[in-house]
C-alpha atoms as one frame of an Amber mdcrd trajectory, in Angstrom:
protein
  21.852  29.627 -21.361  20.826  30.690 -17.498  17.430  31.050 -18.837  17.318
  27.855 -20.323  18.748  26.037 -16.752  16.470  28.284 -14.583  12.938  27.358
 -16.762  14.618  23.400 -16.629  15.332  23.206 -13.386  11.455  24.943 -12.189
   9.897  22.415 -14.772  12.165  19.285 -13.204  11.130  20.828  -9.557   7.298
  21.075 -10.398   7.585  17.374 -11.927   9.045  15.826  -9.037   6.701  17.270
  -6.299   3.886  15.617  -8.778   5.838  12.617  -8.795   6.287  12.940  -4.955
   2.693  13.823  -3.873   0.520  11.355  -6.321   2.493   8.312  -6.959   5.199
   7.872  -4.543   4.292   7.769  -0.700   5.555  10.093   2.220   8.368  12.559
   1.838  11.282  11.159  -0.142  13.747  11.411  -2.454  11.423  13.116  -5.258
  10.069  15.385  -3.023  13.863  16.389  -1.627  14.825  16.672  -5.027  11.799
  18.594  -6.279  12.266  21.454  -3.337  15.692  21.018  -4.196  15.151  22.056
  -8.008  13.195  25.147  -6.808  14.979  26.601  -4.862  18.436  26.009  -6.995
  16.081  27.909 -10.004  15.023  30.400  -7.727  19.139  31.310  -6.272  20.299
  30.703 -10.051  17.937  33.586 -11.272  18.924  35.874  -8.476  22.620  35.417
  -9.104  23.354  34.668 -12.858  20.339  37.049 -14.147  19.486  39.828 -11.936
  17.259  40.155  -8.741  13.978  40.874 -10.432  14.259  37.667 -12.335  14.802
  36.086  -8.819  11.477  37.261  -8.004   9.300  36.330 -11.294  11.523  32.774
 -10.737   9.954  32.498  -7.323   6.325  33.755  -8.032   6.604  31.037 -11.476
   7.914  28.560  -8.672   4.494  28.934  -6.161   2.013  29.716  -9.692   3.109
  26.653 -11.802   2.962  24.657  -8.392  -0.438  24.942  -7.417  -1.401  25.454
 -10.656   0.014  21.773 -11.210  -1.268  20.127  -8.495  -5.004  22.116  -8.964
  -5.145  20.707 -12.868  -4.032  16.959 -11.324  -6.470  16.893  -9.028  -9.052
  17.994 -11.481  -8.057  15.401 -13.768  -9.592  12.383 -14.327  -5.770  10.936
 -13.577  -6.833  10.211  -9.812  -9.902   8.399 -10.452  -8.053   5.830 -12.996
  -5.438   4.987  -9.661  -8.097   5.008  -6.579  -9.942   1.593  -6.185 -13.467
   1.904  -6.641 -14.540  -1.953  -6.043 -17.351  -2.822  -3.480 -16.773  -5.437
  -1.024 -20.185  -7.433  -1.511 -19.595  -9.924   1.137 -20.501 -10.427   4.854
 -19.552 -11.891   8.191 -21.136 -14.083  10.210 -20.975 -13.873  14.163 -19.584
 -15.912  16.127 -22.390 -16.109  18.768 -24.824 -17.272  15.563 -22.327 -19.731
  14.407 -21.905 -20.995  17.657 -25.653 -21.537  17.931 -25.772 -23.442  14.539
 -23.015 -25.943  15.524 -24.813 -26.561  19.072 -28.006 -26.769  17.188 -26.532
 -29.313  14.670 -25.171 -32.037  16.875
């Protein structure tokens, strides 16, 4: 059963730092939360298990981190949310306008 809440709790911590860095902005409540689930994993393994399974708790912790955030990034995930439209438009100066309306009356 410690097992069990120690892999939960790293998989609920890894989650909410994704949640935290690619959908909602700043440093919030996920974010708080997902820190918060690592390092509760991390103290749970050292306490209820033994210290060695502290350790492999805190080197899964910083492995299945960046190996999260490297496979987001390399998904196509981030190009399906960033906006990719081209502004085809243009602006027109005011000196030139102001020339046209002198010219016109």
């Amino acid at each position: 059963m410690n097992v069990f809440l120690v892999v939960l709790l790293v998989l609920a911590g890894v989650a909410l730092l994704l949640v935290e860095m690619f959908l909602l902005p700043g440093f919030g409540i996920a974010g708080v939360g997902g820190f918060g689930c690592l390092i509760a994993a991390v103290v749970l393994a050292w306490l209820l298990i033994s210290r060695m399974a502290g350790y492999i708790t805190l080197g899964a912790c910083l492995v299945l981190s960046g190996l999260a955030i490297w496979g987001f990034l390399r998904s196509n995930a981030l190009d399906k949310m960033a906006l990719d439209s081209k502004v085809e438009g243009h602006v027109e100066l005011a000196k030139n306008k102001l020339k046209k309306d002198e010219e016109g009356k």
